[in-house]
C-alpha positions in Angstrom: 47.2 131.7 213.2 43.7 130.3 213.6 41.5 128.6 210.7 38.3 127.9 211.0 37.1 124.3 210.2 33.4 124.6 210.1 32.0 127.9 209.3 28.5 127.3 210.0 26.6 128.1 213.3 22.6 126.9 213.3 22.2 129.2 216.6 22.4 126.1 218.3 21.5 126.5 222.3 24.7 124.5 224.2 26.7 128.4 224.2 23.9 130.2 225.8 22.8 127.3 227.9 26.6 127.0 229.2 26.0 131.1 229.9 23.5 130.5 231.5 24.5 127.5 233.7 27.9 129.4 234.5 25.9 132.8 235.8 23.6 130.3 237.9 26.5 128.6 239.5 28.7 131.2 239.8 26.2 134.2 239.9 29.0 136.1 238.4 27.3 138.8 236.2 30.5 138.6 234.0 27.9 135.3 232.3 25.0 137.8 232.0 27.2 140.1 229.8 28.8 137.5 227.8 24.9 136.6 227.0 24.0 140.2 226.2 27.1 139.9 223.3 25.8 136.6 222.0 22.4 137.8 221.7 23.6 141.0 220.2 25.7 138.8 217.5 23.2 137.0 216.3 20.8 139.9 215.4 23.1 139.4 212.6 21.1 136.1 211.8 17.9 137.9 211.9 15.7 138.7 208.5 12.1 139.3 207.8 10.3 136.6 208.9 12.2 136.1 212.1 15.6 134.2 212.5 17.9 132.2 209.9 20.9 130.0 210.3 24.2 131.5 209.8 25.7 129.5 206.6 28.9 130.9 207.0 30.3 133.0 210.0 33.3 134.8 208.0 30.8 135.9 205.3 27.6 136.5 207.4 25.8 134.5 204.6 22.4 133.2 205.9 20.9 129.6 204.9 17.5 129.9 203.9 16.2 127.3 207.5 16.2 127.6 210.9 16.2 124.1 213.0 13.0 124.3 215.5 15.2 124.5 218.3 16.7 127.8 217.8 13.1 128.7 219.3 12.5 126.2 221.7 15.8 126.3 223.0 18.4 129.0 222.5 15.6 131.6 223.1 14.8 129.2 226.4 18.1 130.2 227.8 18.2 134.1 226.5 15.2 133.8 228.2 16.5 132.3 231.5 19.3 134.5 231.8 17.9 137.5 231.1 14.5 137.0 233.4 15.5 138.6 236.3 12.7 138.0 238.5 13.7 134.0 237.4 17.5 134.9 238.9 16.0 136.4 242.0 14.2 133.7 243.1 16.6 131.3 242.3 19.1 132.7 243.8 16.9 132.9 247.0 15.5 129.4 246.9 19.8 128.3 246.9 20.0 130.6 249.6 17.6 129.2 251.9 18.2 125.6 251.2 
């Protein structure tokens, strides 16, 4: 049996920048799809005006903030890992080195 000690998650970036670090190493696309289910979890987050800290992940209850670096950082990585073009030419930058 699992209990959960702190309910909260501010969409913090170190899961998705993990993700993201993983695929790049590993270019295993297994990291691409784990990214496509976080991003698809936390539309749960979303409200009007954009984005909103998760207060409490059992409940879904939102907090009424988001910390600045949902945006410039956990999007940075969505963004990263998604960005194909960005994989690409990474991939054939390590390739050539």
């Amino acid at each position: 049996h699992m209990s959960i000690l702190f309910a909260n998650y501010p969409l913090r970036p170190e899961f998705v920048e993990s993700t993201y670090l993983l695929y790049m190493a590993t270019r295993d696309e297994h990291y691409v799809r784990v990214g496509r289910e976080l991003l698809r979890s936390i539309q749960r987050a979303r409200v009007r005006c954009g984005y909103a800290a998760i207060a409490d992940v059992r409940t879904h209850r939102l907090e009424d903030r988001l910390d600045s670096f949902f945006l410039s950082e956990t999007l940075k990585y969505f963004y990263l890992l998604f960005d194909a073009a960005h994989r690409h030419a990474t991939a054939a930058a390590a390739a050539a080195a």
